[in-house]
N, CA, C and O atoms as a Maestro MAE file, in Angstrom:
{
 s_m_m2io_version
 :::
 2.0.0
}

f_m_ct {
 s_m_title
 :::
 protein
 m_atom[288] {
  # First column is atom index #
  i_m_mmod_type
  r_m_x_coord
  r_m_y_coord
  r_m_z_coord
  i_m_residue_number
  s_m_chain_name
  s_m_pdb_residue_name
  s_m_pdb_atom_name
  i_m_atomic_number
  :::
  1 25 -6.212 8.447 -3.330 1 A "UNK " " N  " 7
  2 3 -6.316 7.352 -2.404 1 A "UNK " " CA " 6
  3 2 -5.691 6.115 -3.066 1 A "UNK " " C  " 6
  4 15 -6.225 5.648 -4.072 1 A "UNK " " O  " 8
  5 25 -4.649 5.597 -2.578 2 A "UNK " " N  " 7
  6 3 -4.411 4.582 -3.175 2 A "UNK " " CA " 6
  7 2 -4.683 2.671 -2.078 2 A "UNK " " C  " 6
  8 15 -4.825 2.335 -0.902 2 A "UNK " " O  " 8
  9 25 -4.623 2.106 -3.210 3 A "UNK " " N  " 7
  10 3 -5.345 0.902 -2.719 3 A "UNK " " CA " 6
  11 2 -4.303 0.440 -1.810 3 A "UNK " " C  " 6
  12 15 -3.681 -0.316 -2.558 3 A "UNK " " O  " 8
  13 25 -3.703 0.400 -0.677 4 A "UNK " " N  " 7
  14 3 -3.347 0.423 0.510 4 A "UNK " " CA " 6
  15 2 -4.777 0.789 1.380 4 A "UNK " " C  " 6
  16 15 -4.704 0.690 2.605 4 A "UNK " " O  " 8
  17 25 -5.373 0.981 1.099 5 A "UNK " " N  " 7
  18 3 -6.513 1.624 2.300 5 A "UNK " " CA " 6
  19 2 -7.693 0.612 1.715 5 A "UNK " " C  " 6
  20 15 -8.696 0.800 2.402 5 A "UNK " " O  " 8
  21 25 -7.843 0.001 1.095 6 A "UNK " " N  " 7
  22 3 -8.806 -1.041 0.856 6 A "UNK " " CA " 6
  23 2 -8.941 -1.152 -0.447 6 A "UNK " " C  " 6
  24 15 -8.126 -0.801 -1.301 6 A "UNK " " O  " 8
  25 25 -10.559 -1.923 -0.688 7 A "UNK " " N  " 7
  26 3 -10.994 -2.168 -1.708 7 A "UNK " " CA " 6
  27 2 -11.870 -0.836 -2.533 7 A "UNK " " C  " 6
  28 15 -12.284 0.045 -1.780 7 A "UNK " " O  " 8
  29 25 -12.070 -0.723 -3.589 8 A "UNK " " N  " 7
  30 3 -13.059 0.360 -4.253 8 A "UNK " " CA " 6
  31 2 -14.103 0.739 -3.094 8 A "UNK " " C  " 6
  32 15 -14.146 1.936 -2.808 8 A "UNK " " O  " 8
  33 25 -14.728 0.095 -2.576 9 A "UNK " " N  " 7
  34 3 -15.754 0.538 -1.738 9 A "UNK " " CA " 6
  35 2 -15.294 1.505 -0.363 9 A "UNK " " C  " 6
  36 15 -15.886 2.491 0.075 9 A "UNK " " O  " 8
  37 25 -13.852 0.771 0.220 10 A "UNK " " N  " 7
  38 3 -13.904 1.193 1.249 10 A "UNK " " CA " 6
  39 2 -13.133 2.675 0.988 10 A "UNK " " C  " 6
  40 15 -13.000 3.458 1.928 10 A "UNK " " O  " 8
  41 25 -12.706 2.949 -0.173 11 A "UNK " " N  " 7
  42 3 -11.705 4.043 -0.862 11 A "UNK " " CA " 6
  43 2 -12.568 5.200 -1.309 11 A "UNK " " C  " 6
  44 15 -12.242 6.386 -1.364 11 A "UNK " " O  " 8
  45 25 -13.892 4.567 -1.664 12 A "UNK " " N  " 7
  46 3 -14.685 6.032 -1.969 12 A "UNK " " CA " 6
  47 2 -15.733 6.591 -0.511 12 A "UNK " " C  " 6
  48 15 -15.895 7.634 0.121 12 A "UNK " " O  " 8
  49 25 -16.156 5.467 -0.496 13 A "UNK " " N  " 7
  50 3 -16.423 5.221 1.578 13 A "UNK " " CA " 6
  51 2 -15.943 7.392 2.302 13 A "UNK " " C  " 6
  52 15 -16.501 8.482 2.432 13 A "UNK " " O  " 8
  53 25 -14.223 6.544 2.577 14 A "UNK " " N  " 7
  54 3 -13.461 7.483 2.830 14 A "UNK " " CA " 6
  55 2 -13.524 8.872 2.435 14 A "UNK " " C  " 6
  56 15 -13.365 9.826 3.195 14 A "UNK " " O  " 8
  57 25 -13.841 8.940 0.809 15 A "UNK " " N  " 7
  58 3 -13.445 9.774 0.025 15 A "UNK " " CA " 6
  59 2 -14.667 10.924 0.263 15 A "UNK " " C  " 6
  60 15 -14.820 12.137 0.121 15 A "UNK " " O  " 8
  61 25 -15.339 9.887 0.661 16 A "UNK " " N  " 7
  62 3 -17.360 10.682 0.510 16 A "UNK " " CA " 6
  63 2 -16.994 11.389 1.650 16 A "UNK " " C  " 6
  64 15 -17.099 12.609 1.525 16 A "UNK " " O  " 8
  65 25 -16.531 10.918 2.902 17 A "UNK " " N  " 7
  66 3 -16.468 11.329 4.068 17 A "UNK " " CA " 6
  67 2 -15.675 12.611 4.347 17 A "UNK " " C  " 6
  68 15 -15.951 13.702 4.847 17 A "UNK " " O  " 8
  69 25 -14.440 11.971 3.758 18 A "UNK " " N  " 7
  70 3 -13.081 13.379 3.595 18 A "UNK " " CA " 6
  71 2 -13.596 14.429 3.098 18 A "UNK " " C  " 6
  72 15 -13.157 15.494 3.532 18 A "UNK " " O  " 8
  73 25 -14.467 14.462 2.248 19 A "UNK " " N  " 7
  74 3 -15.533 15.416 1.184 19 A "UNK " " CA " 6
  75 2 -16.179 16.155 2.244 19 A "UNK " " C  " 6
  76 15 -15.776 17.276 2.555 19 A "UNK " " O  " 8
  77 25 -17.372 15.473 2.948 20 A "UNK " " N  " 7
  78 3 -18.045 16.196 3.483 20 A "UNK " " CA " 6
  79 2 -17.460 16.699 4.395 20 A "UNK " " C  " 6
  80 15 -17.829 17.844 4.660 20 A "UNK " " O  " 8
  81 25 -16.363 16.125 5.232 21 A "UNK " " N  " 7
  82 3 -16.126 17.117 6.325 21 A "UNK " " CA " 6
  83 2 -15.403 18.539 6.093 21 A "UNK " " C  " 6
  84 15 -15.498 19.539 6.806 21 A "UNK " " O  " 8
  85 25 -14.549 18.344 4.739 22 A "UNK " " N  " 7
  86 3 -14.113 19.126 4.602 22 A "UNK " " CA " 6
  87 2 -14.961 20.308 4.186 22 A "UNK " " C  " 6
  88 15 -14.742 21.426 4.653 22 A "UNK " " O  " 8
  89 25 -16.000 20.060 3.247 23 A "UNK " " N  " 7
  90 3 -17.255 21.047 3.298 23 A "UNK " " CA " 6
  91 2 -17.558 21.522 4.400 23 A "UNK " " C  " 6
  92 15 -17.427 22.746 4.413 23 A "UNK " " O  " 8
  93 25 -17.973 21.009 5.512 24 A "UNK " " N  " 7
  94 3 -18.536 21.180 6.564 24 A "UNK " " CA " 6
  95 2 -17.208 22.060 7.215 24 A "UNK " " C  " 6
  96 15 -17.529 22.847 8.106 24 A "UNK " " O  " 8
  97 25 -15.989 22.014 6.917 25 A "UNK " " N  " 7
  98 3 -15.144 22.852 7.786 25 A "UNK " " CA " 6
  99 2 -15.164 24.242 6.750 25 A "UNK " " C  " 6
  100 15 -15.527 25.246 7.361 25 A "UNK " " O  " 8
  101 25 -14.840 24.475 5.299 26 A "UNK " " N  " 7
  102 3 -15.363 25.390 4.592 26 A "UNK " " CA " 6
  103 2 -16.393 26.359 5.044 26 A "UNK " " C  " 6
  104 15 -16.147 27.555 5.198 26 A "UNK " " O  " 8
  105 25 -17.647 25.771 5.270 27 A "UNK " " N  " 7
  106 3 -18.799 26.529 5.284 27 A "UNK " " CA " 6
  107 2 -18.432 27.035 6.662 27 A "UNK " " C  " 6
  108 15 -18.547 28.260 6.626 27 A "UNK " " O  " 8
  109 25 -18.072 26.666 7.768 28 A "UNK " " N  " 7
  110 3 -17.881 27.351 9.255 28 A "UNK " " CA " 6
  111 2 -16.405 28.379 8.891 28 A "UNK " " C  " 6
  112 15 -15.924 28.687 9.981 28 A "UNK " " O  " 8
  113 25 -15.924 28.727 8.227 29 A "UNK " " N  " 7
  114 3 -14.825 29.102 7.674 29 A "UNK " " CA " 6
  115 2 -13.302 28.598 8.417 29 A "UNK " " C  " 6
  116 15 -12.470 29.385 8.868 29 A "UNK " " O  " 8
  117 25 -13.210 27.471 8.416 30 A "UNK " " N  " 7
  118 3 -12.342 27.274 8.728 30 A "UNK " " CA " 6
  119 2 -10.860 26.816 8.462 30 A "UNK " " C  " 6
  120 15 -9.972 26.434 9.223 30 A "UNK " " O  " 8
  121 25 -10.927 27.011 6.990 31 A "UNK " " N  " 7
  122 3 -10.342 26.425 5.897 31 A "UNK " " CA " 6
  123 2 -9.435 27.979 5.169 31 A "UNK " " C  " 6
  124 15 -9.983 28.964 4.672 31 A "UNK " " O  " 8
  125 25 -8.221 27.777 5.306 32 A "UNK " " N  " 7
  126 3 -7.703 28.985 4.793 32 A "UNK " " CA " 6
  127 2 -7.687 28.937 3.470 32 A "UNK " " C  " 6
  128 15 -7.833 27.829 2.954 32 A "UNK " " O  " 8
  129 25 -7.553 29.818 2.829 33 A "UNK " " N  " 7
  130 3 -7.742 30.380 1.465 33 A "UNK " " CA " 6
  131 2 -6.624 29.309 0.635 33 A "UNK " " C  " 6
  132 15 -5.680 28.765 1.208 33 A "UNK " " O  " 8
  133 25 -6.963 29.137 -0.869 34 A "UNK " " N  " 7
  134 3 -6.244 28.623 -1.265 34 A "UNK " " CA " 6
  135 2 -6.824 26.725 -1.410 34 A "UNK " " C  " 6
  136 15 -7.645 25.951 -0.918 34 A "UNK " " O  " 8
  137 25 -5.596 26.773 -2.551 35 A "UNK " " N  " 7
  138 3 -5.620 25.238 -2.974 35 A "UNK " " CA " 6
  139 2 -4.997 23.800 -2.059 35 A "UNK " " C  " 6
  140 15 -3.837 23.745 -1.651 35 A "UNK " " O  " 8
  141 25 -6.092 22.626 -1.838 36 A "UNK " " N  " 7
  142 3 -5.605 21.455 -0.975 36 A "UNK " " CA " 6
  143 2 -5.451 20.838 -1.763 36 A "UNK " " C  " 6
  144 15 -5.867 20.893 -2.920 36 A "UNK " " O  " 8
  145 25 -4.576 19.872 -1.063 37 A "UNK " " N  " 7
  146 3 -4.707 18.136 -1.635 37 A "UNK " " CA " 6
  147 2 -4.751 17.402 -0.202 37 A "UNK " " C  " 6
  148 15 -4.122 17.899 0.732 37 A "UNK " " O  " 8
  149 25 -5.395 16.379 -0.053 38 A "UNK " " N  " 7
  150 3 -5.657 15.950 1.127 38 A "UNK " " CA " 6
  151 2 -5.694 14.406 1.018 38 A "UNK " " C  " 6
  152 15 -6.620 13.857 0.420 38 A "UNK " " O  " 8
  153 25 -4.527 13.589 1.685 39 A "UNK " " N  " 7
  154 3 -4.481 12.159 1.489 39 A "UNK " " CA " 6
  155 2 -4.724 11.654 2.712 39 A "UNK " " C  " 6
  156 15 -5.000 12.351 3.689 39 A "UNK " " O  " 8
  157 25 -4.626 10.305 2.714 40 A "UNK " " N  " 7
  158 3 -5.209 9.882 3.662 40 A "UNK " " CA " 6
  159 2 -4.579 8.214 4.115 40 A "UNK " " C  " 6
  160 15 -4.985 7.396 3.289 40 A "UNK " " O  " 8
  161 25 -3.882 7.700 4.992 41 A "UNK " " N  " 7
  162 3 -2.908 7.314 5.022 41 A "UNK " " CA " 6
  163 2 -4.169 5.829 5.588 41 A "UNK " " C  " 6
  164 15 -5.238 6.195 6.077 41 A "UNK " " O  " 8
  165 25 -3.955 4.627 5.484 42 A "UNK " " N  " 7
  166 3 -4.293 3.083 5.756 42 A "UNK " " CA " 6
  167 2 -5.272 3.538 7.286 42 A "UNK " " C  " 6
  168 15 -6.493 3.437 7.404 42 A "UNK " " O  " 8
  169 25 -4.507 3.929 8.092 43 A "UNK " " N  " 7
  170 3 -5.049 3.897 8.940 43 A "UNK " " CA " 6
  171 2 -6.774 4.962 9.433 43 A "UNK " " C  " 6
  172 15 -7.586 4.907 10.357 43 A "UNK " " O  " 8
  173 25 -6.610 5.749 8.282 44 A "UNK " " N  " 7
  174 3 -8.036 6.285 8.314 44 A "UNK " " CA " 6
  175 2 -9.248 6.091 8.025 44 A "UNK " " C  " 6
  176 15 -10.268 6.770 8.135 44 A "UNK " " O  " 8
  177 25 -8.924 4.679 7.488 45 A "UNK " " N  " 7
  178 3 -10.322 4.146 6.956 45 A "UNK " " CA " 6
  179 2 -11.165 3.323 8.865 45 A "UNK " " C  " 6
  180 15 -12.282 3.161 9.356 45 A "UNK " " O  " 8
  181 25 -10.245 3.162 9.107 46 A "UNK " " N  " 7
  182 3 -10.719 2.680 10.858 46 A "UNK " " CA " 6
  183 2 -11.233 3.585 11.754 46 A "UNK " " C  " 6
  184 15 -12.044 3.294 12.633 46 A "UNK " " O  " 8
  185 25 -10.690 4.889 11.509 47 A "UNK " " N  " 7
  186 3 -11.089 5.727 12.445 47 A "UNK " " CA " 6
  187 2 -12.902 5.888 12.242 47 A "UNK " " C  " 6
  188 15 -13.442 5.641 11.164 47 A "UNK " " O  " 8
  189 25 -13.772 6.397 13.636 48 A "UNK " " N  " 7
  190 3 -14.746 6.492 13.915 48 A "UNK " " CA " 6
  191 2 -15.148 7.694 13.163 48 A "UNK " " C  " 6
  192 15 -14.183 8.142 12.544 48 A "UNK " " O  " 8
  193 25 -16.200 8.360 13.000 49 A "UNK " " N  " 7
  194 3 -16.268 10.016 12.392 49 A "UNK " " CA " 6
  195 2 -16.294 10.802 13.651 49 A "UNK " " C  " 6
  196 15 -16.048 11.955 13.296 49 A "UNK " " O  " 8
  197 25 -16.394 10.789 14.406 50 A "UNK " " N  " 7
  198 3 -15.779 12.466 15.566 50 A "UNK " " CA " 6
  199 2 -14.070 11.813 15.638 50 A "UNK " " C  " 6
  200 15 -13.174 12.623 15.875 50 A "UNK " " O  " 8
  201 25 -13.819 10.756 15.482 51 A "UNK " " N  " 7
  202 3 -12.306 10.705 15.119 51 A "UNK " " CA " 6
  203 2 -11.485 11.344 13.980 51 A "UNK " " C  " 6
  204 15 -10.458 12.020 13.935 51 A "UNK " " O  " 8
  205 25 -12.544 10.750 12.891 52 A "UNK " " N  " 7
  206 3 -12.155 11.521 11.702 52 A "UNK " " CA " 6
  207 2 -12.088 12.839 11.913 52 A "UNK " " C  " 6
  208 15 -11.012 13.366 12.194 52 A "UNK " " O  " 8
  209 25 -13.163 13.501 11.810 53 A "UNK " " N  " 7
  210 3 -13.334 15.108 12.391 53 A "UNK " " CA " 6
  211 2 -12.683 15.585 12.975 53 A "UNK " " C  " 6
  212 15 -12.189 16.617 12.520 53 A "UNK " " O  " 8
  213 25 -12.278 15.119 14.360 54 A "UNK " " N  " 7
  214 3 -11.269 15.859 14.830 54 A "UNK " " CA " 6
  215 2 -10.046 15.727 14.115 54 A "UNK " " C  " 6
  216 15 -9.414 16.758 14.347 54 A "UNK " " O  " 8
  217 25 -9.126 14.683 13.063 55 A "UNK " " N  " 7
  218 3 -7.796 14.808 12.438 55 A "UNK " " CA " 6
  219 2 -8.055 16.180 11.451 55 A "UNK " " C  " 6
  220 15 -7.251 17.067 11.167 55 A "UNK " " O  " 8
  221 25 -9.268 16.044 11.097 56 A "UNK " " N  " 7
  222 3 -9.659 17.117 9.535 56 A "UNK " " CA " 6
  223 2 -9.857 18.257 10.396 56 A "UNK " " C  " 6
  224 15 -10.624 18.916 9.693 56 A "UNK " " O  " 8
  225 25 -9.675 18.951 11.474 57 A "UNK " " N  " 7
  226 3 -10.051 20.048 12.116 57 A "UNK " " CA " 6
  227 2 -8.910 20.471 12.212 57 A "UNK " " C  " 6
  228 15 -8.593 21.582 11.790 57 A "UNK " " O  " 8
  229 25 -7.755 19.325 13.020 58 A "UNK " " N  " 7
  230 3 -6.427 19.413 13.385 58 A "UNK " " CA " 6
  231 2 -5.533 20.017 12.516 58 A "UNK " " C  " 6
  232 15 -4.699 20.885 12.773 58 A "UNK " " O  " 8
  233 25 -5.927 19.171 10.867 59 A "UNK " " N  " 7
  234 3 -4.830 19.429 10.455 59 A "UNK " " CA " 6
  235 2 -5.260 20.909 9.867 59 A "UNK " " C  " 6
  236 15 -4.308 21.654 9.633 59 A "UNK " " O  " 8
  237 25 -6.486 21.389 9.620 60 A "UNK " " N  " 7
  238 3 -6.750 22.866 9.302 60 A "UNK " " CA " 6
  239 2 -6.186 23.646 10.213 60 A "UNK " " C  " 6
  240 15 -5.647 24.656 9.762 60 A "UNK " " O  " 8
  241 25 -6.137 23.439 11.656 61 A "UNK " " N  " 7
  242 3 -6.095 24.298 12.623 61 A "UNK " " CA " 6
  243 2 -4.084 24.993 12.322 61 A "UNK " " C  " 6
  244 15 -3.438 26.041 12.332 61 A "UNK " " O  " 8
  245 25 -3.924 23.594 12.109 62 A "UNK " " N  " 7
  246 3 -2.115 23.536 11.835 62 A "UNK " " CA " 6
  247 2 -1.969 24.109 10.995 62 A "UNK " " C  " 6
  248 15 -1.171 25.030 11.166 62 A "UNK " " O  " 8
  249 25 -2.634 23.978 9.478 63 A "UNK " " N  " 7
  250 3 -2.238 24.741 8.791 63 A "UNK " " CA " 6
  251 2 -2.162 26.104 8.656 63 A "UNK " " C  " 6
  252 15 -1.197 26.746 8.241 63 A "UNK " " O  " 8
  253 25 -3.629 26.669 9.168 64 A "UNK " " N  " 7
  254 3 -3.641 27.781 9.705 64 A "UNK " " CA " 6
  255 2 -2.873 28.482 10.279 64 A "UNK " " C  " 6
  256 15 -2.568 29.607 9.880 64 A "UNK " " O  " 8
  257 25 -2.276 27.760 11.660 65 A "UNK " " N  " 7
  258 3 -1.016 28.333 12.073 65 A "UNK " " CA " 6
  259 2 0.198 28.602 11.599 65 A "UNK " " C  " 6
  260 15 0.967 29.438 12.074 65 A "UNK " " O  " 8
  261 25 0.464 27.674 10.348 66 A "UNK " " N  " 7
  262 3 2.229 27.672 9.808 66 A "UNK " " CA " 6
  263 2 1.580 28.996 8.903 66 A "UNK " " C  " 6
  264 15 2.494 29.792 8.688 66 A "UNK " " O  " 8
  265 25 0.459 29.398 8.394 67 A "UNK " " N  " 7
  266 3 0.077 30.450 7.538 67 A "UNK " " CA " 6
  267 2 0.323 31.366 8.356 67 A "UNK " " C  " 6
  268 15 1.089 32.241 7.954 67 A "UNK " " O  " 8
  269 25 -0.223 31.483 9.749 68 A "UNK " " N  " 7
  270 3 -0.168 32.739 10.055 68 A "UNK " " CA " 6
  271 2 1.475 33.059 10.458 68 A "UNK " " C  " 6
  272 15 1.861 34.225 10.372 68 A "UNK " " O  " 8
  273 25 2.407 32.007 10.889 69 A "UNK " " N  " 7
  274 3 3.260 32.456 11.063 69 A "UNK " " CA " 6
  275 2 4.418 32.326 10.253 69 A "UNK " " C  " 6
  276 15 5.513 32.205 10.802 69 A "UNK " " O  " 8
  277 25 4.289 32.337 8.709 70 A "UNK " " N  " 7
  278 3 4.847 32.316 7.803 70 A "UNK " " CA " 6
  279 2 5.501 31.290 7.916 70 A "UNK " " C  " 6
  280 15 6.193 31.881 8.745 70 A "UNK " " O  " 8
  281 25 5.909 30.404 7.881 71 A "UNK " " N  " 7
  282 3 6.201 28.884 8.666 71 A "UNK " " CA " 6
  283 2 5.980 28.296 6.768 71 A "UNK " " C  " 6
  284 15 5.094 28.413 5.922 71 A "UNK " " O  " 8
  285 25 7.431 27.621 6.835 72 A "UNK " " N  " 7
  286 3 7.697 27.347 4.465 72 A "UNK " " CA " 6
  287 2 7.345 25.627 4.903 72 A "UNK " " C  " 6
  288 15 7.312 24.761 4.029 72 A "UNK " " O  " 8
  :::
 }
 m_bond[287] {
  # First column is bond index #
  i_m_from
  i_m_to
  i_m_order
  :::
  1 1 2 1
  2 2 3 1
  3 3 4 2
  4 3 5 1
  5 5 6 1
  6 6 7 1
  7 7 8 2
  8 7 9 1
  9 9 10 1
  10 10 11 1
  11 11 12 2
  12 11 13 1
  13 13 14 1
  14 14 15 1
  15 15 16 2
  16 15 17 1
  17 17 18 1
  18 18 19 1
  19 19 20 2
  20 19 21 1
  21 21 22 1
  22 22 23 1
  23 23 24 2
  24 23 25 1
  25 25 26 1
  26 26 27 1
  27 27 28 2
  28 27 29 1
  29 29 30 1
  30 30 31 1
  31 31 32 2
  32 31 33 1
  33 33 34 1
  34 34 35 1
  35 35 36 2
  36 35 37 1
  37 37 38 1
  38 38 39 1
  39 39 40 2
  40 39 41 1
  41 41 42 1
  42 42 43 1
  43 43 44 2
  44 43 45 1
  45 45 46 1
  46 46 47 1
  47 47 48 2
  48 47 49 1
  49 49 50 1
  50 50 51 1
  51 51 52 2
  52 51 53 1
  53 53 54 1
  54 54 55 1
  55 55 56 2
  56 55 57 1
  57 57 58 1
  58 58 59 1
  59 59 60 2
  60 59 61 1
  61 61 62 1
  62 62 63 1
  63 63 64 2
  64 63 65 1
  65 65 66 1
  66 66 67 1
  67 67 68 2
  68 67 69 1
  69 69 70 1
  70 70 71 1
  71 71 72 2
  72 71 73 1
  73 73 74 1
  74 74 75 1
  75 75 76 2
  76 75 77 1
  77 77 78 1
  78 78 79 1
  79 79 80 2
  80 79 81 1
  81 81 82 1
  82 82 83 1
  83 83 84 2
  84 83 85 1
  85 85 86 1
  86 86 87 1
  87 87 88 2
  88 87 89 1
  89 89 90 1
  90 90 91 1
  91 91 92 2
  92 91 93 1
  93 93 94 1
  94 94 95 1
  95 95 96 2
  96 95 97 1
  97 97 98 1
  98 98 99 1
  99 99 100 2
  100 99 101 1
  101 101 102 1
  102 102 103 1
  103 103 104 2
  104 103 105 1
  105 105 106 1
  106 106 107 1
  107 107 108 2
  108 107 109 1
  109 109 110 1
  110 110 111 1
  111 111 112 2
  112 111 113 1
  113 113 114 1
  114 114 115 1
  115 115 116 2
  116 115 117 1
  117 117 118 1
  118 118 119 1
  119 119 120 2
  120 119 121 1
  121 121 122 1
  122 122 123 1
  123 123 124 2
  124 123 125 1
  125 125 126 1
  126 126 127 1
  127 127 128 2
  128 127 129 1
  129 129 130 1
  130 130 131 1
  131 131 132 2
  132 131 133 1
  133 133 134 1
  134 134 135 1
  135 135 136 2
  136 135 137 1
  137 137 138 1
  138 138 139 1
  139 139 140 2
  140 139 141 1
  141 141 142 1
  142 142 143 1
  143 143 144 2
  144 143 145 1
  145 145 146 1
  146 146 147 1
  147 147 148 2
  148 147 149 1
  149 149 150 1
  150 150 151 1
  151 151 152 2
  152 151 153 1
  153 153 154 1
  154 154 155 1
  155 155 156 2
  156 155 157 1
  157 157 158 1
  158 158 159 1
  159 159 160 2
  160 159 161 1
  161 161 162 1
  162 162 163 1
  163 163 164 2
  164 163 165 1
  165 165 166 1
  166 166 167 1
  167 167 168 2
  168 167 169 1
  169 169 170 1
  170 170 171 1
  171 171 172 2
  172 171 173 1
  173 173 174 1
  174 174 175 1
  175 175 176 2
  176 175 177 1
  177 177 178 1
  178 178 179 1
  179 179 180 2
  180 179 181 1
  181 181 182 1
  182 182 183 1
  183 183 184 2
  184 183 185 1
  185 185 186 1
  186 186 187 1
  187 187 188 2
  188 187 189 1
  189 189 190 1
  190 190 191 1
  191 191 192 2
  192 191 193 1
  193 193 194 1
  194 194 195 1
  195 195 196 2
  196 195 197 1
  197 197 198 1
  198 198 199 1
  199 199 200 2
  200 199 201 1
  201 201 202 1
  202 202 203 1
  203 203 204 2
  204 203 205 1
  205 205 206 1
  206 206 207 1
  207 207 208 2
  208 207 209 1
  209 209 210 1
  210 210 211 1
  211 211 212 2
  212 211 213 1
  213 213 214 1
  214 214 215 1
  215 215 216 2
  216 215 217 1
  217 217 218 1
  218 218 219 1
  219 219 220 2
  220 219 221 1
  221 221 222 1
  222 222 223 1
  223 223 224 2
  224 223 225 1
  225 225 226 1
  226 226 227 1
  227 227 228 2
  228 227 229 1
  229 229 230 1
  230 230 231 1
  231 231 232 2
  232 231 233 1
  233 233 234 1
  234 234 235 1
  235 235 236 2
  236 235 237 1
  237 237 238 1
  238 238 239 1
  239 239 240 2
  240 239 241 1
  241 241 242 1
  242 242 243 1
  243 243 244 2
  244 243 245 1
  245 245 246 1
  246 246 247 1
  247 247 248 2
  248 247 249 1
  249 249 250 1
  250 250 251 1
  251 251 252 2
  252 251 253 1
  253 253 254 1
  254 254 255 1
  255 255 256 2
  256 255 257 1
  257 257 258 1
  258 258 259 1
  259 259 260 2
  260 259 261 1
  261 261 262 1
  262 262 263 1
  263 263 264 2
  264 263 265 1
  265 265 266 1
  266 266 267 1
  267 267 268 2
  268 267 269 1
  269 269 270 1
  270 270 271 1
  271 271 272 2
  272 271 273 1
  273 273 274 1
  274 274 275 1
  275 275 276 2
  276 275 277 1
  277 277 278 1
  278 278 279 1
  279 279 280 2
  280 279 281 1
  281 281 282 1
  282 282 283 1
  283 283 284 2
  284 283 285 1
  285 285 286 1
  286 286 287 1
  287 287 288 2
  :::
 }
}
């Protein structure tokens, strides 16, 4: 996370959040196998959490797909 997205507070804020949801998509298995890195661009510190949630669903769902269809 770099400080473009705020101050220390609002950067781990984020970070706690990005964390749990991504747990929370893990445990429902929704998370394909393998290693992330997951950033997070200025504008996500604004978003609501079923906002958040739904980008962190999205972008699993996508990834998922370029996996299944071999997609480089």
């Amino acid at each position: 996370m770099t400080k473009q997205l705020g101050s220390a507070v609002e950067r781990n804020r984020l970070r706690r959040r990005l964390r749990h949801l991504v747990e929370d998509e893990v445990g429902a298995g929704n998370v394909p196998a393998g290693a992330l890195l997951i950033s997070a661009g200025p504008s996500a510190k604004d978003l609501d959490p079923p906002a958040l949630r739904s980008q962190v669903r999205g972008l699993f769902q996508g990834l998922r797909q370029r996996i299944e269809i071999g997609a480089p």
